[in-house]
N, C-alpha and C positions, 0 to 999 in steps of 0.2 A: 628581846628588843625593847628599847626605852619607848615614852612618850614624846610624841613629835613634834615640834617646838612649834612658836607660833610664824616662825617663817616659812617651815616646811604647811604647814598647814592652809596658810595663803596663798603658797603657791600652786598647793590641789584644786581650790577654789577656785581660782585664776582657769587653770587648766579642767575644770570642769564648765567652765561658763562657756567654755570656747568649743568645745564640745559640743556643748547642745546650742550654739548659735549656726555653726555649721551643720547639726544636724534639719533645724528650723530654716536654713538658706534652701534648703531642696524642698521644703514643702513648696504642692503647687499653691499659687497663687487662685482661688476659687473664684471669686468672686471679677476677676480679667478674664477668666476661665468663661465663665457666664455672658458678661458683658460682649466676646467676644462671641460666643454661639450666637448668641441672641442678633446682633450685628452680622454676622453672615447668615443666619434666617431671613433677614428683612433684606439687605441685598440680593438674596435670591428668589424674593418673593413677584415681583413685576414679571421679572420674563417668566416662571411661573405661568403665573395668569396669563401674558400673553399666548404663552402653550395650551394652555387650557382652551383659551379664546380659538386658536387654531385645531384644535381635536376637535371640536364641536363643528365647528364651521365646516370639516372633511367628513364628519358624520351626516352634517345634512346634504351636503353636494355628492354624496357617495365617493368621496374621495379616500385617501390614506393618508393618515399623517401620524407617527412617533417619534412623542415626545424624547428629548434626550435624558439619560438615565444617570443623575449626577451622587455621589456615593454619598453619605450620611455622616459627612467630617463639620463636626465644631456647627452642627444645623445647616448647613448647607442641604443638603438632602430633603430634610424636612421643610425649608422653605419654599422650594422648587415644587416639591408636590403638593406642600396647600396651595402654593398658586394656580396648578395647575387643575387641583377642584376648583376652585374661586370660577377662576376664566371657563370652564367647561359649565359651570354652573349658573353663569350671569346665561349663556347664551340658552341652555334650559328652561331657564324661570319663567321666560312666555308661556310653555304649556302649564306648567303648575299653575302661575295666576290665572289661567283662560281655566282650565281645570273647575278653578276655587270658583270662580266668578258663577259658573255653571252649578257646577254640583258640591259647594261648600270644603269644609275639612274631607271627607272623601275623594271627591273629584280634584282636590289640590295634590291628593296623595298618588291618585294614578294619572294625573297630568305631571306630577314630578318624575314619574316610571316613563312615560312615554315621552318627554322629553330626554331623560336620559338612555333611553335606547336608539333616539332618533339621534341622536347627535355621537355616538358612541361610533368611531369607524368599526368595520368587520362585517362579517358574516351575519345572519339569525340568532346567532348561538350567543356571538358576542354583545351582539344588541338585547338579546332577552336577557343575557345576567346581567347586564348593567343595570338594566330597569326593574329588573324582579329586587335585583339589593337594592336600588332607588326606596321602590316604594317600601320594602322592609323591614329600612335602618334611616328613614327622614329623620334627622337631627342626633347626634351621635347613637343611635343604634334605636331609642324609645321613646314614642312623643305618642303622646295622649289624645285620640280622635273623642273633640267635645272634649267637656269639663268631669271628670269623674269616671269616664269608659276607659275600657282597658286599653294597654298601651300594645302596638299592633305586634312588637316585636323585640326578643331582648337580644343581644350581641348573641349569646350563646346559641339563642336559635338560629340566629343569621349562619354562625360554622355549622350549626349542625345540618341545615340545606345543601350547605356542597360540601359534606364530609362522605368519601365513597363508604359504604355499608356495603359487606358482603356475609350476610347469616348463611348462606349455605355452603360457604366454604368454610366456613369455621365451623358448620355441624358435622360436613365431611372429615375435618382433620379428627374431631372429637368421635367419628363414628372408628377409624383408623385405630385409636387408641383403644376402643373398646373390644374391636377384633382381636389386636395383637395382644389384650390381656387373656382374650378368651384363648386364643391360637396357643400361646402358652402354657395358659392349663391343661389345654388338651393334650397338648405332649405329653407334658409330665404324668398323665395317668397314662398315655397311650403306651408310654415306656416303661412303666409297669406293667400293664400287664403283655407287655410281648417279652419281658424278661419272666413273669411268671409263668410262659406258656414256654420260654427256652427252658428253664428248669421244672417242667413240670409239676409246679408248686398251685397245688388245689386249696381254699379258702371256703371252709361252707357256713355262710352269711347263717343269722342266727333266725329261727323259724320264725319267730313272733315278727320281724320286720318285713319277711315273705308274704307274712298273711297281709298284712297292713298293706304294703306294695297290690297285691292281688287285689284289693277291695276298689281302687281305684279303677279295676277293669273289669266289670261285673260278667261281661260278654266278649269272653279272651278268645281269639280266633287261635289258628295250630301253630299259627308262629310264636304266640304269645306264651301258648303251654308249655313248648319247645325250650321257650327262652327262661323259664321262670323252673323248668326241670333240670334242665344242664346249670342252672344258676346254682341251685340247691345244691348240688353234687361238685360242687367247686371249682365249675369251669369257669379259667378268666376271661376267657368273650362274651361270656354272659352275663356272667357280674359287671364286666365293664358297661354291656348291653345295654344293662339294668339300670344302671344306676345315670348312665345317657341320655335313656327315654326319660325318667322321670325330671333330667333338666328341662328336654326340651317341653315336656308337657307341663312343667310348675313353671316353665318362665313363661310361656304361652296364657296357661292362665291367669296369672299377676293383670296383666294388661287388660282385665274387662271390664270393662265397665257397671257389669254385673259382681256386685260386693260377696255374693255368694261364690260365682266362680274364681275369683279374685282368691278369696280366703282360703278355697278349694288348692288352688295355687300355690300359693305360703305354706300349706299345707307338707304340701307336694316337697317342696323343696326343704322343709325343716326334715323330713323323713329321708332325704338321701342325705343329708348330710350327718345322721347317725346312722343310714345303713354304709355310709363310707366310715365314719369310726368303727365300727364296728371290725368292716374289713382291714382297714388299718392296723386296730390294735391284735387279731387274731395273726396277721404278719408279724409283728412282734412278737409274739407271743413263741412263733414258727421261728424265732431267731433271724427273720429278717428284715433288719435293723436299718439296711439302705436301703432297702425299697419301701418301706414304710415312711421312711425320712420324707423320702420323695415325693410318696404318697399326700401326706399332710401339709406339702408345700402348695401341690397342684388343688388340695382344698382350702388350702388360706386365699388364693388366687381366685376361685370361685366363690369362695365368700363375699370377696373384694368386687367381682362384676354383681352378684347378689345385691351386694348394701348399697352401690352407687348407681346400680342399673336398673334394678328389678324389685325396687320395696316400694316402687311407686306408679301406677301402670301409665301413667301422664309421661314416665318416660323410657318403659320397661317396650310399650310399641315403635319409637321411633330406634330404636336401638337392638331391637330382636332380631338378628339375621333374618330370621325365617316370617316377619311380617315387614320390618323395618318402613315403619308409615311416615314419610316426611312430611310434615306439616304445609298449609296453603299459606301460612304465615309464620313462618320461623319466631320470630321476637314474639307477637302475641302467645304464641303457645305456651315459650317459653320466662313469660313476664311474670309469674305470679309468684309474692315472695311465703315463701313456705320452707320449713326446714329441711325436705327432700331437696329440692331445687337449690334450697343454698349449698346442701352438701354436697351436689351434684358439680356447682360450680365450681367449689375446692376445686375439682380435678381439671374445668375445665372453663378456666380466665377466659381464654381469647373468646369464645361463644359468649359470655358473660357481656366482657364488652360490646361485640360488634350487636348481640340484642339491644344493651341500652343504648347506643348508635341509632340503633333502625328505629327506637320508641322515640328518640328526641327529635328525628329526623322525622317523623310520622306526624308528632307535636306542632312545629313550626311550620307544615305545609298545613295543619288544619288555621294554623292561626292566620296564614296568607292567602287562603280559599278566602274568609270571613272578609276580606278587602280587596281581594284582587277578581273578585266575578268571574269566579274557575268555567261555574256552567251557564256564563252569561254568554249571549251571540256578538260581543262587544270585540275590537281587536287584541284590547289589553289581554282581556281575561281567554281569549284564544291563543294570546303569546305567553300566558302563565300557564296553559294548560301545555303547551310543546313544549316548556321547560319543564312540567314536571315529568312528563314523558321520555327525554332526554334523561334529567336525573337518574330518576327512579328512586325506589325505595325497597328495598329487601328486608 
């Protein structure tokens, strides 16, 4: 193809201008865009407030009154509701000022709560959140009592007070998961050794591990000799026995608070898991290749509740079948940052959250005791104390 003359090439130009003016005709207009939100915010701002003016006025007469619920097009929405704080708030302002007049920045702050519970239509329930977020978020969410003192409350605290917290269902799901890893393991060794005892396939554990085993029971009763003679001679009920009792007595010890028994513990548990190599590899050895597989599956499994469960007795007891101590406060128990605990939480997020849930939420009630006169004989701090009781905190 040749070069394109100077008339073909004005005509692209042409045809390119045209282009992008019609692509430029479909931008919106922003700034009409604005002009007009802002324009239907402020026409919807008076009735608004007169709504407002009217919720209050049905709060103090014990009346009913809702407001109408206008959607959020081009500010619309948004006008209507700051009117109707404005208007709900002029008729408030008597306790606040009567409040201030009395007992300064304090007393403005729970004269602002108890005007807006008093004027709030509903029930207790409704009247106490109105006035508890009153006094908790005066001037967008954090205003300063006096010059230099802390501010009573940040927005985030304000969610974290009525965000539901449940730590003991999430210790449940997380207890769930620890069963059915352990439930698991069990199988897989239980089904070893009932295929070893189908095929009559005897395994004699190697003595030095016997002795070591024995030394943990100084004072073995007829069951224990029973068990530790048939083990020797390769029977798989007893091996299995054997190497059962020493989980459940090495995961028992983990958990004491006693650093000796503890260690005693770890002990315990480092030594079944070479008297199960052991018997593992002499199946191999015996040519059997799939039960040994199997074998070393059901001990990867028990390693896995070992490392996440039981290397820390802070959580080796709330998780022990056989003690399983639920804590008097889930989050605190569970609040301390340490490398067990974090690796703990790999496995289990949702407990993770709903503790720092329960510590924020624990946080912004201490901050609202400090101004709202929790164990004061006052009405305020007797309708802060049935909200927190309603709440609650887990």
């Amino acid at each position: 193809m040749g070069d394109l003359t100077q008339q073909q090439l004005a005509q692209q130009e042409l045809a390119r201008r045209e282009i992008l003016r019609r692509k430029l005709s479909n931008v919106p207009d922003f700034e009409q865009q604005i002009g007009s939100t802002s324009w239907n915010a402020a026409k919807q701002l008076p009735r608004g407030i007169m709504e407002g003016l009217q919720t209050g006025y049905a709060g103090l007469t014990g009346g009913q009154f809702k407001p109408q619920e206008v959607p959020d097009e081009s500010g619309a929405g948004f006008g209507r509701g700051a009117g109707q704080m404005i208007g709900q708030g002029i008729t408030a302002a008597p306790f606040a000022i009567g409040g201030g007049l009395v007992g300064g920045p304090f007393g403005a702050v729970l004269g602002a709560g108890a005007g807006a519970a008093a004027t709030t239509p509903g029930d207790a329930v409704d009247r106490g959140i109105a006035g508890l977020a009153t006094m908790a978020v005066p001037v967008a969410g954090k205003v300063l009592i006096g010059a230099g003192k802390k501010a009573i409350a940040t927005p985030g605290q304000i969610k974290s007070l009525f965000e539901k917290v449940d730590t003991r269902k999430a210790l449940n799901e997380a207890h769930k998961v620890h069963d059915k890893l352990q439930s698991t393991a069990g199988e897989l060794f239980n089904h070893v050794r009932d295929k070893m005892k189908e095929g009559d396939i005897k395994i004699s554990p190697s003595t030095g591990f016997m002795e070591q085993i024995k030394s943990y029971i100084p004072k073995r009763s007829t069951e224990h000799n029973k068990m530790f003679t048939e083990a020797e001679q390769g029977n798989p009920e007893a091996i299995h026995n054997l190497q059962s009792w020493l989980w459940k007595k090495g995961t028992k010890a983990v958990g004491s608070d006693d650093p000796a028994i503890s260690n005693k513990g770890d002990e315990m548990l480092s030594l079944r898991t070479e008297f199960n190599d052991d018997v593992r590899n002499k199946l191999t050895q015996a040519g059997h290749i799939d039960l040994a597989h199997m074998y070393k599956q059901g001990q990867n499994l028990f390693k896995e509740l070992k490392d996440k469960y039981y290397g820390y007795n802070k959580i080796a007891n709330v998780f022990n079948p056989e003690i399983r101590k639920i804590p008097t406060d889930i989050a605190k128990h569970f609040s301390e940052e340490s490398t067990p605990m974090n690796k703990f939480f790999e496995t289990h997020p949702k407990l993770k959250e709903e503790v720092q849930k329960s510590l924020k939420k624990d946080e912004a009630f201490k901050e609202l005791k400090k101004y709202g006169s929790y164990t004061a004989g006052t009405a305020t701090g007797l309708g802060l104390k049935s909200i927190y009781d309603i709440m609650g905190r887990n």
